[in-house]
SEGU-306225 format. One record per residue (C-alpha): z, y, x; residue number from 1; chain. Coordinates in nm, 4 decimals. Layout:
! SEGU-306225
ATOM up north east k c
ATOM Z Y X NUM A
...
***
This chain:
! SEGU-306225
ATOM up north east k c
ATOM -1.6480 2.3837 -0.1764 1 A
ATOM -1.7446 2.0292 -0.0066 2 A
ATOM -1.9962 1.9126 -0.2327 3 A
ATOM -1.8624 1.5295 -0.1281 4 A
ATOM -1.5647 1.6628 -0.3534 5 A
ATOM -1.7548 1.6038 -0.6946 6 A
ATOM -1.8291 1.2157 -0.5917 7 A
ATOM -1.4179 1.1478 -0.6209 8 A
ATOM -1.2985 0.9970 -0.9308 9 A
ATOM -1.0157 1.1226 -1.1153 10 A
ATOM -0.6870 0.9772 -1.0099 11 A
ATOM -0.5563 0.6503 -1.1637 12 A
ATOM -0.2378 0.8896 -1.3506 13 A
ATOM -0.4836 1.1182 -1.4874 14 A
ATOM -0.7241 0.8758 -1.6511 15 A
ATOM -0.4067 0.7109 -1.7973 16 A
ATOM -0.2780 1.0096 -1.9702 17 A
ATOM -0.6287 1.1020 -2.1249 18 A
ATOM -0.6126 0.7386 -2.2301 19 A
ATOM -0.2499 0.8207 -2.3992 20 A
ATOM -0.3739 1.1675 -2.5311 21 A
ATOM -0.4048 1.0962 -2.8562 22 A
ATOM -0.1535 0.8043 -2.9037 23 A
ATOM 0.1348 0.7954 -3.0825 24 A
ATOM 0.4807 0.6453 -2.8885 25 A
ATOM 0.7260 0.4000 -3.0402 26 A
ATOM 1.0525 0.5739 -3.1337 27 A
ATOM 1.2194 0.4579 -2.8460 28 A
ATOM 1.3106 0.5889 -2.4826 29 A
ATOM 0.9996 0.5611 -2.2586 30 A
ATOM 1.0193 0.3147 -2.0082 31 A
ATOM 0.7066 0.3652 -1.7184 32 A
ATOM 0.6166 0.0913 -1.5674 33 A
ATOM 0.2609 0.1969 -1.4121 34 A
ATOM 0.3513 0.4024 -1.1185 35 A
ATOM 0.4608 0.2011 -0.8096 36 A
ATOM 0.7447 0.4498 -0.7398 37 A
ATOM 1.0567 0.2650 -0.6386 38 A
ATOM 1.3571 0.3637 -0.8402 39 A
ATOM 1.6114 0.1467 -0.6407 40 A
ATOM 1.8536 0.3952 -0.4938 41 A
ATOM 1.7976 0.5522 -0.1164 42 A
ATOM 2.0363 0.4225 0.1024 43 A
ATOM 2.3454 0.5841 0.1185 44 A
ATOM 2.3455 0.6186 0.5291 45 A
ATOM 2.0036 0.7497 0.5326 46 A
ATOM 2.0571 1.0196 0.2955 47 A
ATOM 2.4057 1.1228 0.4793 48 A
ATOM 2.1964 1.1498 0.8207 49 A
ATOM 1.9364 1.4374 0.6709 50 A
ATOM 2.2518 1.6057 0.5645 51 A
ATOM 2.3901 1.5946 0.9034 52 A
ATOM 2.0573 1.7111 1.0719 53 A
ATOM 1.9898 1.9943 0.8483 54 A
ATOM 2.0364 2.2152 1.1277 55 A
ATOM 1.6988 2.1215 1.2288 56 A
ATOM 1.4914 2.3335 0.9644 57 A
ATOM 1.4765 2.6074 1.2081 58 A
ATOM 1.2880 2.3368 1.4400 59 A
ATOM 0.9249 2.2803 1.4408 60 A
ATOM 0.8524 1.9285 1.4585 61 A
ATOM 0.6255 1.7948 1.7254 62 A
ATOM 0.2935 1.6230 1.6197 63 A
ATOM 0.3388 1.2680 1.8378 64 A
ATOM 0.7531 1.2527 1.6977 65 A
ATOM 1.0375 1.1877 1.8454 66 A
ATOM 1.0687 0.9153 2.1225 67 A
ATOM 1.3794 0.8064 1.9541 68 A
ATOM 1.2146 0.7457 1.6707 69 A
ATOM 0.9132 0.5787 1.8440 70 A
ATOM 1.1474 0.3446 1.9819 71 A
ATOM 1.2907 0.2491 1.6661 72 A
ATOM 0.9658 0.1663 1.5021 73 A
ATOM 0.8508 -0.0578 1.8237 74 A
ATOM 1.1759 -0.2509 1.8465 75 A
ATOM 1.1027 -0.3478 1.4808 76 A
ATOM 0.8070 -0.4366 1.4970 77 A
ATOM 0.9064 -0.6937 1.7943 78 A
ATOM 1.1756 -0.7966 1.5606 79 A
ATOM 0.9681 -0.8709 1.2516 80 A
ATOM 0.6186 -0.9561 1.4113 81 A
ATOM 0.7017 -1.1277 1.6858 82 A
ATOM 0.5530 -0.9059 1.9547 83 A
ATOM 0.4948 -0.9425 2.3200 84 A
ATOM 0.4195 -0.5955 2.4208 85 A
ATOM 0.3981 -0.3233 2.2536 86 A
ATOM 0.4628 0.0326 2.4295 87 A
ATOM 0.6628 0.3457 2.1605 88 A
ATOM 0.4175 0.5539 2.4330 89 A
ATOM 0.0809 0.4389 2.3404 90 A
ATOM 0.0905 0.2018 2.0161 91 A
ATOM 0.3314 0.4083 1.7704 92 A
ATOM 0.3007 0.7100 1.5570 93 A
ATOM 0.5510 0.8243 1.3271 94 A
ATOM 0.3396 0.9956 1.0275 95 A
ATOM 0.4038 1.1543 0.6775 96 A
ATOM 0.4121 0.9162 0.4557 97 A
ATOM 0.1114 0.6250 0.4973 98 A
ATOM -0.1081 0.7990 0.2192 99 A
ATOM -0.1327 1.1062 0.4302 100 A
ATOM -0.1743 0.9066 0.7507 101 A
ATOM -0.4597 0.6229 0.5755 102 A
ATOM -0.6484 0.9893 0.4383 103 A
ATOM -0.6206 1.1398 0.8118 104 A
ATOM -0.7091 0.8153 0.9683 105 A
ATOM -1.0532 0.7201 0.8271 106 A
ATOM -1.1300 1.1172 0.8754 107 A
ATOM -1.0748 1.0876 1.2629 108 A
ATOM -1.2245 0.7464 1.2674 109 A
ATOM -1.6047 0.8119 1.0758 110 A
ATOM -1.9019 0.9566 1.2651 111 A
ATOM -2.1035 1.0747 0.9239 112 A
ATOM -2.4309 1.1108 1.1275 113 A
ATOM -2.3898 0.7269 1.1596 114 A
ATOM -2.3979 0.7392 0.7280 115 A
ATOM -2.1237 0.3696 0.7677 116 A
ATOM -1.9901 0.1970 0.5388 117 A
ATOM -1.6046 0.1544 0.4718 118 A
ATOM -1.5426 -0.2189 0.3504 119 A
ATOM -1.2487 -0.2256 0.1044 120 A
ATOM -1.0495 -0.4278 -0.1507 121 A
ATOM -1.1953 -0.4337 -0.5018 122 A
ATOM -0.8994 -0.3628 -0.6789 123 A
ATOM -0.7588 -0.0735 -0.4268 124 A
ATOM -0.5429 0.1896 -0.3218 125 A
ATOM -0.7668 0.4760 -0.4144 126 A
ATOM -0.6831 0.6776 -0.1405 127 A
ATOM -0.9236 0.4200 0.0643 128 A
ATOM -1.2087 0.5438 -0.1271 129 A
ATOM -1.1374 0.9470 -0.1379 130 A
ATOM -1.1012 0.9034 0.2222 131 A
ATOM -1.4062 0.7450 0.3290 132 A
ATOM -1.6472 0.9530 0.0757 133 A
ATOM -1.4894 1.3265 0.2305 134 A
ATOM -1.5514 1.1707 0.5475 135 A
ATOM -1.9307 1.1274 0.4690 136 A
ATOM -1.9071 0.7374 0.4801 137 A
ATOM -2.0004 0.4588 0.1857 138 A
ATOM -1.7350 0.2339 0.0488 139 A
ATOM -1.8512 -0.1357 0.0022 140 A
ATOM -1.6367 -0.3509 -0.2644 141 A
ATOM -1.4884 -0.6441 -0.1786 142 A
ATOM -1.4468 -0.8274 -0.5651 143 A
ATOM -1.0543 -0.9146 -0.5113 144 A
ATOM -1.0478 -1.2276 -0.8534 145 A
ATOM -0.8433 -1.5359 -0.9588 146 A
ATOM -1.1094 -1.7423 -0.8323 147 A
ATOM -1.1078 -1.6045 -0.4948 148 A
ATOM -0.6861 -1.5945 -0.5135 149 A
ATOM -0.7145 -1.2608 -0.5377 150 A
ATOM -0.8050 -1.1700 -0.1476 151 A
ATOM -1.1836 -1.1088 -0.1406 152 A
ATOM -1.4704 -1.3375 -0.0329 153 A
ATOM -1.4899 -1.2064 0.3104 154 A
ATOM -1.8000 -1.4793 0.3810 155 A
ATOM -2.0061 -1.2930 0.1044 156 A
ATOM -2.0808 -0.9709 0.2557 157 A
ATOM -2.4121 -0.9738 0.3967 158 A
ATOM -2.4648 -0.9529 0.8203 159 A
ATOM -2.6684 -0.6003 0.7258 160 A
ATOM -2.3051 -0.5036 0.5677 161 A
ATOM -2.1177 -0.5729 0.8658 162 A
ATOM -2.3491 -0.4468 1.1290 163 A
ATOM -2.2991 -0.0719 0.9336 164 A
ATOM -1.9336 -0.1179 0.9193 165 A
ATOM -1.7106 0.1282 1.0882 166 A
ATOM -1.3557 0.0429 0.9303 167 A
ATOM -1.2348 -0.2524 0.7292 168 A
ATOM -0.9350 -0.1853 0.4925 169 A
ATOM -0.7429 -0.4785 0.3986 170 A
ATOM -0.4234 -0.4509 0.1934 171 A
ATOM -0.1543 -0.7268 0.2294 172 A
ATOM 0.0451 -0.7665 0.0094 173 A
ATOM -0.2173 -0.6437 -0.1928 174 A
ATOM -0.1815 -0.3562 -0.4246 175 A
ATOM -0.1955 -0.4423 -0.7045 176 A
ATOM -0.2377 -0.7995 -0.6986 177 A
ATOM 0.0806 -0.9109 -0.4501 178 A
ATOM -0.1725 -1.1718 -0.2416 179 A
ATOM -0.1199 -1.2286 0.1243 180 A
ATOM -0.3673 -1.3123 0.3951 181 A
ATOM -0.3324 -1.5626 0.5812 182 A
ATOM -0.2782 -1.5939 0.9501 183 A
ATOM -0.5891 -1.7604 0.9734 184 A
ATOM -0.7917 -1.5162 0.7462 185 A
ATOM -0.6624 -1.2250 0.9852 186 A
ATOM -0.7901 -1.4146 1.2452 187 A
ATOM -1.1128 -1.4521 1.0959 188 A
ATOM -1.1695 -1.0802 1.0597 189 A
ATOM -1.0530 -1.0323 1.4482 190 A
ATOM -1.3527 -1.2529 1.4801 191 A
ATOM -1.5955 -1.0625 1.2661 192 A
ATOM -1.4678 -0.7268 1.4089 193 A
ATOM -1.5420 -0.8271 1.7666 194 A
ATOM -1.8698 -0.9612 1.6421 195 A
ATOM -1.9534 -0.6172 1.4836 196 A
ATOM -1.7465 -0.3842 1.6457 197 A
ATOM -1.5789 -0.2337 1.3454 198 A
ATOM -1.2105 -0.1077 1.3056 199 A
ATOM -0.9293 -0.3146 1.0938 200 A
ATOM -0.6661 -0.1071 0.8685 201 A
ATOM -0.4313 -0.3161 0.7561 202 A
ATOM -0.2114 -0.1568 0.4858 203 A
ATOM 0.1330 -0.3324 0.4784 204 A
ATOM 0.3405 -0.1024 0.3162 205 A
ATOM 0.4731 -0.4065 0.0896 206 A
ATOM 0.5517 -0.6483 0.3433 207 A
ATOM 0.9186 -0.6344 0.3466 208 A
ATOM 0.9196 -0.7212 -0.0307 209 A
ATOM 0.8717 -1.0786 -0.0508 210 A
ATOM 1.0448 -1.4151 -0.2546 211 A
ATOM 0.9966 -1.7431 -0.0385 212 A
ATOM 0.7762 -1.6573 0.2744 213 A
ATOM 0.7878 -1.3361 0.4641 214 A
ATOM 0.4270 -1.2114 0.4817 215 A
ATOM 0.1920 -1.2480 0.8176 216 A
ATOM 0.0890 -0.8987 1.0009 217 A
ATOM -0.2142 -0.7640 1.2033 218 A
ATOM -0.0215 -0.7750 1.5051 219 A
ATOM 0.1537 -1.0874 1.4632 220 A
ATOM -0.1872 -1.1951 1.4354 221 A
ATOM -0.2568 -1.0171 1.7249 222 A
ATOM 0.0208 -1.1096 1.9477 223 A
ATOM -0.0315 -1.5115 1.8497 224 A
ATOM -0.4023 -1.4878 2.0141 225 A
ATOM -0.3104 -1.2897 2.3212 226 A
ATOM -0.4530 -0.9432 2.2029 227 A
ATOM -0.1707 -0.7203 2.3405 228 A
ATOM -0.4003 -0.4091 2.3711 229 A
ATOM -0.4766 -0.4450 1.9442 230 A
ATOM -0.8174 -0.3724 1.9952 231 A
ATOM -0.9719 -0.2164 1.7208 232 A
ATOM -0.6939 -0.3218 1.5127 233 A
ATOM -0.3935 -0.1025 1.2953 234 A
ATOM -0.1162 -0.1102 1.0778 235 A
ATOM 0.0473 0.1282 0.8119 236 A
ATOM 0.3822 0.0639 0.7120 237 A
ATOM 0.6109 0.3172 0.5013 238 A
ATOM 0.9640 0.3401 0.4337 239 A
ATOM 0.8923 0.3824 0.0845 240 A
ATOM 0.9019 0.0949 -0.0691 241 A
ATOM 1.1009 -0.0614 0.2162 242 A
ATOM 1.3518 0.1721 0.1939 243 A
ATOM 1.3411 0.3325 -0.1396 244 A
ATOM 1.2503 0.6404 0.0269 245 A
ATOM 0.9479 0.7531 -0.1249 246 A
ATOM 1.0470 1.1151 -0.1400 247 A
ATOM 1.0637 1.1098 0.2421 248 A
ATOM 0.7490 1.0700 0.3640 249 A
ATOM 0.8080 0.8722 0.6385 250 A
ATOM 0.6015 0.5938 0.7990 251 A
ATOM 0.4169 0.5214 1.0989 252 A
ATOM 0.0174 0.3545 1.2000 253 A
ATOM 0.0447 0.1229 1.5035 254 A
ATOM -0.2173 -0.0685 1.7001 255 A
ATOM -0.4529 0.0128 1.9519 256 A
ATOM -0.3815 0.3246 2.1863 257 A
ATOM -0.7563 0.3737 2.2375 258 A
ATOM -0.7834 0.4446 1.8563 259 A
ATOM -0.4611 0.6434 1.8051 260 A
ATOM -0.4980 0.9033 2.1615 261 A
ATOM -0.7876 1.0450 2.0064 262 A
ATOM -0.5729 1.0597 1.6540 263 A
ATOM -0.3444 1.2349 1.7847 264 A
ATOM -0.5456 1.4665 1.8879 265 A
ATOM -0.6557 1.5237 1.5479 266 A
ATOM -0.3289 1.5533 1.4101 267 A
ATOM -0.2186 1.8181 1.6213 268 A
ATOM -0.4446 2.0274 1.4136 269 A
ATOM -0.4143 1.8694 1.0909 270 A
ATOM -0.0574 1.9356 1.0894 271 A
ATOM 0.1449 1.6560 0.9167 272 A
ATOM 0.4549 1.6033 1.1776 273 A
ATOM 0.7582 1.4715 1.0259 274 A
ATOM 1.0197 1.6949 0.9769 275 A
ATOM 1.2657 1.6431 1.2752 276 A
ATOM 1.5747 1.6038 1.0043 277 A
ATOM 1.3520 1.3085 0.8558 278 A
ATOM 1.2853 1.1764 1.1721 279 A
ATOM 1.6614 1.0844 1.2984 280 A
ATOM 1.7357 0.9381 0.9014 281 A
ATOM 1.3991 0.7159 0.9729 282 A
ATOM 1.5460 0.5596 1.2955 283 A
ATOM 1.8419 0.4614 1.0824 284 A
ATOM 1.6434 0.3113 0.8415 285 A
ATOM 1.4230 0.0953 1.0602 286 A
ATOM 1.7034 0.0265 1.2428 287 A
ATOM 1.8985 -0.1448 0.9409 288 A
ATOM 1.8359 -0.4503 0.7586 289 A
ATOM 2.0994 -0.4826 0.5401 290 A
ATOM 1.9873 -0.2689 0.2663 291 A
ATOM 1.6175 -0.4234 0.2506 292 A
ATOM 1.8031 -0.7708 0.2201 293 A
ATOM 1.9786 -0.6161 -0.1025 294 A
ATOM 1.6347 -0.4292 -0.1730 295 A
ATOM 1.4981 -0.7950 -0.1898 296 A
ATOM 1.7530 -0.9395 -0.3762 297 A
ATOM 1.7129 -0.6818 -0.6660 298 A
ATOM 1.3231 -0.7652 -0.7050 299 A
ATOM 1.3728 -1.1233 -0.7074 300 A
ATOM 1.6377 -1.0928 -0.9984 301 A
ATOM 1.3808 -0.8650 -1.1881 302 A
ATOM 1.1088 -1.1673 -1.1592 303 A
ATOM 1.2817 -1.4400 -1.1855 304 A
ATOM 1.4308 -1.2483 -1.4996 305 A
ATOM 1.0724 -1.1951 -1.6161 306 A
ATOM 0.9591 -1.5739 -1.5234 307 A
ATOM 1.2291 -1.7582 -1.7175 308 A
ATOM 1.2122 -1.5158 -2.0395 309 A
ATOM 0.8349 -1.4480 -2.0905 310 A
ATOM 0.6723 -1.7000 -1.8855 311 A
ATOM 0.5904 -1.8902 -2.1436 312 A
ATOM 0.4686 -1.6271 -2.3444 313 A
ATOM 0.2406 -1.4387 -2.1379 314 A
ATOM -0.0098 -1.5682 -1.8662 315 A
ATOM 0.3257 -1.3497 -1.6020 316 A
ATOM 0.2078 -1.4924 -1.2712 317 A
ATOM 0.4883 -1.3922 -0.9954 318 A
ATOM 0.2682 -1.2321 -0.6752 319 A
ATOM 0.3358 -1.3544 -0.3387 320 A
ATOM 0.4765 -1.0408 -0.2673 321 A
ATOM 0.5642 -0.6792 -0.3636 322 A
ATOM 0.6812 -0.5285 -0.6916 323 A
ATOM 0.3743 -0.5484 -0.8934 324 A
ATOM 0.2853 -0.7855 -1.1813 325 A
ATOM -0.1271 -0.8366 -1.1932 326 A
ATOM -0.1250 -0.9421 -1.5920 327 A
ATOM -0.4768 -1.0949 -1.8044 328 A
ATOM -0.5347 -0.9658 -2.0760 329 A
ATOM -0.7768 -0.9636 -2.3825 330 A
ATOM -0.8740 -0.5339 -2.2854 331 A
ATOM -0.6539 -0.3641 -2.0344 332 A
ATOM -0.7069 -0.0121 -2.2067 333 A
ATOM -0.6411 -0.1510 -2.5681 334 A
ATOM -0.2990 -0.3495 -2.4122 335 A
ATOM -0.2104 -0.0387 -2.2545 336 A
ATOM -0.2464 0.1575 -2.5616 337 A
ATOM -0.0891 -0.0931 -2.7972 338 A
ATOM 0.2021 -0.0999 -2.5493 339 A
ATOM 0.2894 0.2403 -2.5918 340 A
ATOM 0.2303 0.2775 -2.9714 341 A
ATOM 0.4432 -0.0356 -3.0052 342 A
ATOM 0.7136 -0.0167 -2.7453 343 A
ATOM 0.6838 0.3036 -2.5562 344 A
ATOM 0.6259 0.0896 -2.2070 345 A
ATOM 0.3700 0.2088 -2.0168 346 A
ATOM 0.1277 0.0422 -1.7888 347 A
ATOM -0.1675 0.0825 -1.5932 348 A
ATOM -0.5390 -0.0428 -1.6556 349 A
ATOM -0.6968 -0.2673 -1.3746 350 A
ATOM -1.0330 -0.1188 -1.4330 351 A
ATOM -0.8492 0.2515 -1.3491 352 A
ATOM -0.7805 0.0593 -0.9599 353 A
ATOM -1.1343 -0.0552 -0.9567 354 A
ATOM -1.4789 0.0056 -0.9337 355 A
ATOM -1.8046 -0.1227 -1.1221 356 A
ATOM -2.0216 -0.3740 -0.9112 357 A
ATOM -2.3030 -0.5927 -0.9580 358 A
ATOM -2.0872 -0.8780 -1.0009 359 A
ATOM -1.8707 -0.6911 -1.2194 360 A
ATOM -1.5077 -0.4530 -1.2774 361 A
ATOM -1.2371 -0.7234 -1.1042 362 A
ATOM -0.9771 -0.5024 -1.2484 363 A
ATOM -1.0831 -0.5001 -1.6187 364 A
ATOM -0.8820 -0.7117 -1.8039 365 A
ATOM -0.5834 -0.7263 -1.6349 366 A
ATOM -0.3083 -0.4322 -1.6488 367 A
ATOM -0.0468 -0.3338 -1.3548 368 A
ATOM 0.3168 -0.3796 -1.4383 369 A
ATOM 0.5370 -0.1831 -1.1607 370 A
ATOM 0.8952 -0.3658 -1.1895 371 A
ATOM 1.0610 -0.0686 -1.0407 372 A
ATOM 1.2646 -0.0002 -1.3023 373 A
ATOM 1.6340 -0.1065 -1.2828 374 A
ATOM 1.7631 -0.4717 -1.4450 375 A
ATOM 1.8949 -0.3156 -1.7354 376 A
ATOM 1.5409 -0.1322 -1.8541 377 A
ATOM 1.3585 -0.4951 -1.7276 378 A
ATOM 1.5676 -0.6814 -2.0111 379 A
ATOM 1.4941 -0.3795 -2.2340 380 A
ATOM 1.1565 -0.4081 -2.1282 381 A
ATOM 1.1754 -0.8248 -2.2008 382 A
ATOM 1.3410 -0.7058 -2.5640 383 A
ATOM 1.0633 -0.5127 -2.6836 384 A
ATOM 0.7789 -0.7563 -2.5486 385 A
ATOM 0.9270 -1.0222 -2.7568 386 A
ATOM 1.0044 -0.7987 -3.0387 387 A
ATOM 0.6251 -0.7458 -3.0222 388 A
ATOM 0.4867 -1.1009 -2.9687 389 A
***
């Protein structure tokens, strides 16, 4: 087997249920709140066009998608980021689901005789590191904290950092902290990439949940400076959590066409083309925004419900963005625990979405509280936590 297999950590899930092992649950229904899996329901239209393309199992599904679809995904992205140019042709593939498509990405992107490094997010989505160890490459830890706002120090990695640096992952709205980068922080990193020649992934796949402001984008970036052709630059965005659609698998990585020919290429062979049935649903999806209006609404209910009742009580801090609280507390494994024994709510430890570094775990301490759950479980949820305080 690859021997870079043994340097990946367990998964977040499976440390968490060694963690639970041996605890006992409160005698009431379990309510999970630590995976980020939306439970809003799929939209009705999207789920009535698979039906109505089911003819298309006996079709094999073509690597670079549909055009239709391609189309779709450009003509929102013009909508929602304020494009000048961007061509379905060159700057847009549809792809199975982001995590799939991040994995793929950094595999096609590394040259392991150049040993690089991968800069990431300290909190992260782990997939970020799995990906750049099996692709031979060494992750460097941005420390994402409260004193930083929760979006790295960007001016603390050393030049000798940078100069090694094949790919940049930034995550905004950050999983799990909700933070947003600025337009001016993306444009600092345009900067630093041109200076170093490095590639920017920008994971977005929780920008169309959002409460005041709707969050700035790569290319938005992009398109505000004049940098039509993306260079060196790329987005990931999912109908997932747009959507509700996580059982899909449908998203799509945009940006530079000099970066995603040559992934193409890969994926021919690695085999990951939407199903075609999935494909037509998708284009009704990005083509609606109706039902991610209404997705909205439902999140904002759940925090403002959270806010007003145990606001007060616990050190809740609504994120800029997304569907994830990023909680303090005294010892994220012990709250976690006590959670469970005491209510039968489950939540995730920060340090399980972290790493050790010389300046410390950013993630210890604090615990990840998914509000995917529907109103009713939130103010069950809200019950119990005051039951328990």
């Amino acid at each position: 087997m690859n021997s870079s297999l043994s340097l990946l950590h367990p998964y977040p899930f499976e440390k968490l249920n060694k963690l639970f092992q041996d605890v006992q649950p409160a005698d009431l229904p379990l309510i999970p709140l630590s995976i980020g899996e939306p439970k809003h329901p799929a939209p009705e239209f999207v789920k009535q066009a698979i039906i109505d393309n089911l003819n298309h199992l006996s079709t094999y599904p073509n690597s670079k998608g549909l055009p239709e679809l391609r189309s779709s995904i450009a003509n929102w992205l013009t909508r929602r980021f304020k494009l000048n140019l961007i061509s379905s042709e060159d700057h847009v593939l549809p792809v199975s689901g982001t995590r799939e498509a991040i994995f793929s990405f950094v595999q096609a992107l590394i040259n392991r005789e150049d040993a690089p490094y991968v800069v990431m997010p300290n909190p992260f989505y782990q997939i970020y590191e799995g990906a750049t160890l099996l692709a031979g490459a060494t992750p460097y830890f941005i420390n994402c904290t409260e004193e930083n706002d929760y979006l790295g120090d960007f001016d603390a990695v050393p030049a000798e950092v940078w100069e090694k640096t094949a790919l940049l992952f930034v995550c905004s709205p950050g999983n799990p902290t909700g933070a947003v980068l600025s337009k001016e922080q993306y444009k600092k990193l345009i900067k630093l990439s041109d200076q170093y020649d490095f590639v920017i992934a920008s994971d977005e796949c929780y920008s169309e949940i959002w409460f005041e402001q709707e969050p700035t984008g790569l290319l938005e970036v992009c398109a505000e400076i004049g940098r039509d052709d993306y260079k060196n630059c790329v987005v990931f965005h999912s109908l997932s959590k747009r959507s509700n659609l996580p059982g899909m698998r449908s998203g799509f990585v945009a940006g530079d066409a000099d970066l995603l020919k040559p992934y193409l290429k890969y994926r021919t062979y690695h085999g990951a083309a939407m199903p075609v049935q999935h494909q037509l649903a998708s284009i009704r999806a990005w083509d609606d925004e109706a039902h991610v209006e209404e997705n909205r609404r439902l999140y904002r209910a759940k925090f403002d419900l959270f806010q007003s009742e145990l606001g007060a009580l616990l050190p809740f801090k609504k994120p800029d963005a997304g569907f994830y609280y990023w909680l303090k507390v005294d010892h994220d494994e012990n709250f976690a625990k006590q959670l469970v024994e005491k209510a039968n709510i489950k939540v995730l430890p920060g340090r399980y979405l972290s790493r050790d570094t010389k300046n410390g775990n950013p993630g210890e301490n604090h615990v990840r509280m998914a509000l995917v759950a529907d109103i009713a479980q939130c103010e069950e949820v809200i019950k119990r936590i005051k039951t328990i305080l």
